[in-house]
N, C-alpha and C positions, 0 to 999 in steps of 0.2 A: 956653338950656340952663341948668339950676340948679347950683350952686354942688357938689351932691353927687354930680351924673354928668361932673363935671368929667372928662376922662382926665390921669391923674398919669404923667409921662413915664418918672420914675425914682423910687422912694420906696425908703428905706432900712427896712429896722425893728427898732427895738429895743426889748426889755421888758424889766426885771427881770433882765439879766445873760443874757438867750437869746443866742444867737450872732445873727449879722446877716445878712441877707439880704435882695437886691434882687429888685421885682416893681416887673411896668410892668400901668398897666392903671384901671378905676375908682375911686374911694375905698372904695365901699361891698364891690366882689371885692376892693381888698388888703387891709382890714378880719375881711373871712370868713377869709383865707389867714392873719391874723396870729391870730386866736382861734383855726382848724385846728392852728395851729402849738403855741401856748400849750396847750393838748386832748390832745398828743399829748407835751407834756414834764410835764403835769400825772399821765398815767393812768404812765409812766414812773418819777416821782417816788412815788408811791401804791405802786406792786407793788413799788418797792425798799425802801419805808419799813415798809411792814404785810406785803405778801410777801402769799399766798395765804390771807386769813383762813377761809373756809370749810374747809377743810382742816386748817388749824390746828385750829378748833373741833372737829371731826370727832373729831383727836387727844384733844382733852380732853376730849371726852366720851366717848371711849372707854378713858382712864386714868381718868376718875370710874365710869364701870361695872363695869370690871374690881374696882379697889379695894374696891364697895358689894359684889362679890361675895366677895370676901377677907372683907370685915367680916361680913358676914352668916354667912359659913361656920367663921373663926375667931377672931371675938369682936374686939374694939376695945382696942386698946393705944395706949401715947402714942405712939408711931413712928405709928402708922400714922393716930392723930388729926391729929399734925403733917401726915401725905402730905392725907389730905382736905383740910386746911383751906389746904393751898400748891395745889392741884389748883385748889380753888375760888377761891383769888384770880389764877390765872391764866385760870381761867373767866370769871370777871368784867370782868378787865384785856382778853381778846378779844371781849366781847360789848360792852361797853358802853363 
């Protein structure tokens, strides 16, 4: 039997500060179970850190439409130059 369907009686696992946890079983399934594991603090860490970006977008391209409708209807002042051009660096800051 080869060295990588060896069965591991008790394997600890730690990465990167995850918490720890025991599986008994082959190298190659506690391997899947440590990446499953890692997969599922990574998508946790993503939705806390960016939150709902498409939604977010939604928003700002719904306060640039609004706004282009204010401008077009009355007329472009510096207030309202300043709101455009903070609209569009938040537009930019969630797209790219």
């Amino acid at each position: 039997m080869s060295d990588s369907h060896t069965l591991i009686s008790s394997q600890t696992l730690r990465s990167g500060g995850l918490k720890s946890y025991t599986h008994q079983g082959m190298k190659i399934f506690i391997l899947h179970l440590k990446l499953k594991h890692i997969k599922r603090k990574l998508k946790e860490w993503n939705k806390n850190e960016f939150g709902n970006i498409f939604k977010a977008k939604e928003e700002v391209e719904k306060k640039l439409q609004d706004i282009n409708q204010i401008l077009m209807s009355k007329g472009f002042t510096e207030e309202r130059k300043e709101l455009v051009n903070s609209l569009q660096q938040e537009w930019d800051k969630r797209c790219y």
